[in-house]
N, C-alpha and C positions, 0 to 999 in steps of 0.2 A: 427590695434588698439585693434581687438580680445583678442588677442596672448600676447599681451605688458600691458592691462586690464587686463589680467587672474594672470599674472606673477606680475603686483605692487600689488595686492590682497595678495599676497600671504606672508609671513613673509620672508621666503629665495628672493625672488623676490625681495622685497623690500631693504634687505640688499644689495643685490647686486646692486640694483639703488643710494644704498646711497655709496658703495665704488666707485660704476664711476664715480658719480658728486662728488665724495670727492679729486678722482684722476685728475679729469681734474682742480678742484680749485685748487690743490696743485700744479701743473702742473704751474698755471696763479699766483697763489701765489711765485712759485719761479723766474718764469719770470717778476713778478711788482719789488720782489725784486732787482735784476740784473738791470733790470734800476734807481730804485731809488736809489742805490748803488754808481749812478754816481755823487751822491753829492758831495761825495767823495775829487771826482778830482777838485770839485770847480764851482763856481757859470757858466761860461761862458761853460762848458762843460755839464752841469743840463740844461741850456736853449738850448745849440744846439740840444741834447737829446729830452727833452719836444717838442720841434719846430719838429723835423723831425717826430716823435710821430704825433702830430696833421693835419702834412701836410699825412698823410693818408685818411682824408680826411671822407668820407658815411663809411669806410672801419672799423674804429672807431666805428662810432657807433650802424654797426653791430655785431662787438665782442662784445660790451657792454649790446644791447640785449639776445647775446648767453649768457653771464655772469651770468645776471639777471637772465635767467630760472632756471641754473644749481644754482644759489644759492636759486632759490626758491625749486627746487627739492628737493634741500640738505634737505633748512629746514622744507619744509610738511613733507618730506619720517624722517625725527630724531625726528619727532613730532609726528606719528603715532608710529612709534619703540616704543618711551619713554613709550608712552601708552599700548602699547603692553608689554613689558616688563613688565609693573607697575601690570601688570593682572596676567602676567605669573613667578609672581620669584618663583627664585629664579634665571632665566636668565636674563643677561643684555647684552647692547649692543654690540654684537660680540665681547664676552670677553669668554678667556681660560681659564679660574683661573687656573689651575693647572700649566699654562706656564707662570705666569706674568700678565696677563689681568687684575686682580687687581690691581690702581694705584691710583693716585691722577689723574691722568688723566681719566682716566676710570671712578671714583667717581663723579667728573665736569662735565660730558660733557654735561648735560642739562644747567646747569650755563653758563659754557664759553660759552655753543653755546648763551646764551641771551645778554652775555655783548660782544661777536662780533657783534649778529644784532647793537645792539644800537652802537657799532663804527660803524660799516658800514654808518648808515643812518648819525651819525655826520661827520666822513670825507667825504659824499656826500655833503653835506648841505656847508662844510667847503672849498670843494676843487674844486667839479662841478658844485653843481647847483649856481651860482655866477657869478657875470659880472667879467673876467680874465680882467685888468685894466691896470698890472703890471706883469714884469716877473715873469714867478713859482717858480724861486730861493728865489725872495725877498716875495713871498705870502708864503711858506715855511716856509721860517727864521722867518715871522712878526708873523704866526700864532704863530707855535711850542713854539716860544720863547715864549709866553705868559706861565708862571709858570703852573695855570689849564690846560690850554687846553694840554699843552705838557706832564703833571704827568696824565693827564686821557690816552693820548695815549699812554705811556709807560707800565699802566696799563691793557690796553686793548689788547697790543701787548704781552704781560706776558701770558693772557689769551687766545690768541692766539700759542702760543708756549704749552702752556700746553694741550689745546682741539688737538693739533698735534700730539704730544707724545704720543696719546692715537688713535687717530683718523688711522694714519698711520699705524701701529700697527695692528690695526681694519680691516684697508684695506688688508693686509697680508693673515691675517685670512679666509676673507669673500673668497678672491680668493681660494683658498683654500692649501696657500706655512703658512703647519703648520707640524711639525716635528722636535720631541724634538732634532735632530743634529744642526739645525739651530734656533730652533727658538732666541734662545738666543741671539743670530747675530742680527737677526731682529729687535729683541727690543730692543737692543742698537744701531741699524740703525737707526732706528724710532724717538729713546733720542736725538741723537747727529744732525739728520733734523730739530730736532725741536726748539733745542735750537740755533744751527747756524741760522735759520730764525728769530726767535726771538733777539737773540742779534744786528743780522746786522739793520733790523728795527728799535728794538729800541735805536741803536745808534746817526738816526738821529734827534730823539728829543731830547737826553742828550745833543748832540753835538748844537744844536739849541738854547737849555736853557744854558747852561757853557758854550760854546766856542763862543767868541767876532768876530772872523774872518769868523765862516762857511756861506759858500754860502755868502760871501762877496768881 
């Protein structure tokens, strides 16, 4: 604990705990996607999904612990950054300027990272902590469909796509794959993750609010 105390202390330390827990969210963020993806196919293929999902059983609700830390990691270690930077500019969050690091994403990321917690804690509230009654399809379809609830999650997913574009990016950097042959590559690696995660999510609230038949 010496060794791992000396190193979150430290600014480079730090960064680096926040590109791991950045990398394993994104990791779990592409994997939530990929299942909820399976809306897609249709309400009876979302419940066999969900159902085989929950028959995992303790197994559940030890990734959800692991979740929980690494999102608490994420956000004390971008909350001492913030502060750190805020002492130190003309540096900001493992940003290159001179390769791009300057972005609307990079300008955000205290923001989005605020208007992600407050999603978090509302799709918690919305999705888990709650007596499941009915199937997930139609808990799904009943919430999203509601006009608010479904324009705040689309908005929140937007903010999510953009803290990515920047975050990704970020992550590149910290490891340290920065070299003007590629970087450019990167950071339209970074654009096009970002907005592919962004769009597929929030397809299933557009689709939830305008289309009569999804998950029906």
């Amino acid at each position: 604990m010496g060794l791992i105390g000396s190193l979150y202390r430290s600014s480079v330390g730090k960064k680096s705990f926040m590109a791991a827990s950045g990398l394993l969210l994104s990791l779990f963020l592409l994997t939530h996607l990929i299942g909820n993806s399976i809306s897609f196919w249709g309400r009876e293929a979302y419940n066999t999904y969900a159902e085989k999902l929950h028959s995992l059983g303790v197994m559940v609700y030890l990734f959800e612990l692991g979740l929980l830390a690494l999102f608490l990691l994420h956000i004390i270690t971008g909350i001492f950054l913030y502060f750190e930077n805020l002492r130190a500019r003309p540096a900001r969050y493992a940003v290159n300027t001179s390769e791009g690091g300057r972005s609307w994403g990079s300008r955000t990321m205290p923001y989005t990272g605020v208007i992600i917690l407050v999603f978090i804690i509302v799709h918690l509230m919305n999705f888990h902590f709650i007596e499941k009654t009915t199937p997930v399809s139609d808990l799904v379809r009943n919430l999203l469909s509601r006009p608010g609830l479904g324009l705040f999650y689309i908005f929140a997913l937007l903010a999510v796509a953009l803290h990515l574009s920047h975050g990704v990016w970020s992550l590149f950097q910290t490891i340290g794959l920065n070299h003007e042959k590629y970087n450019g590559l990167l950071l339209k690696g970074s654009l096009i993750f970002s907005i592919l995660v962004g769009t597929v999510f929030i397809l299933i609230p557009l689709l939830a609010i305008f289309s009569r038949s999804f998950l029906l």
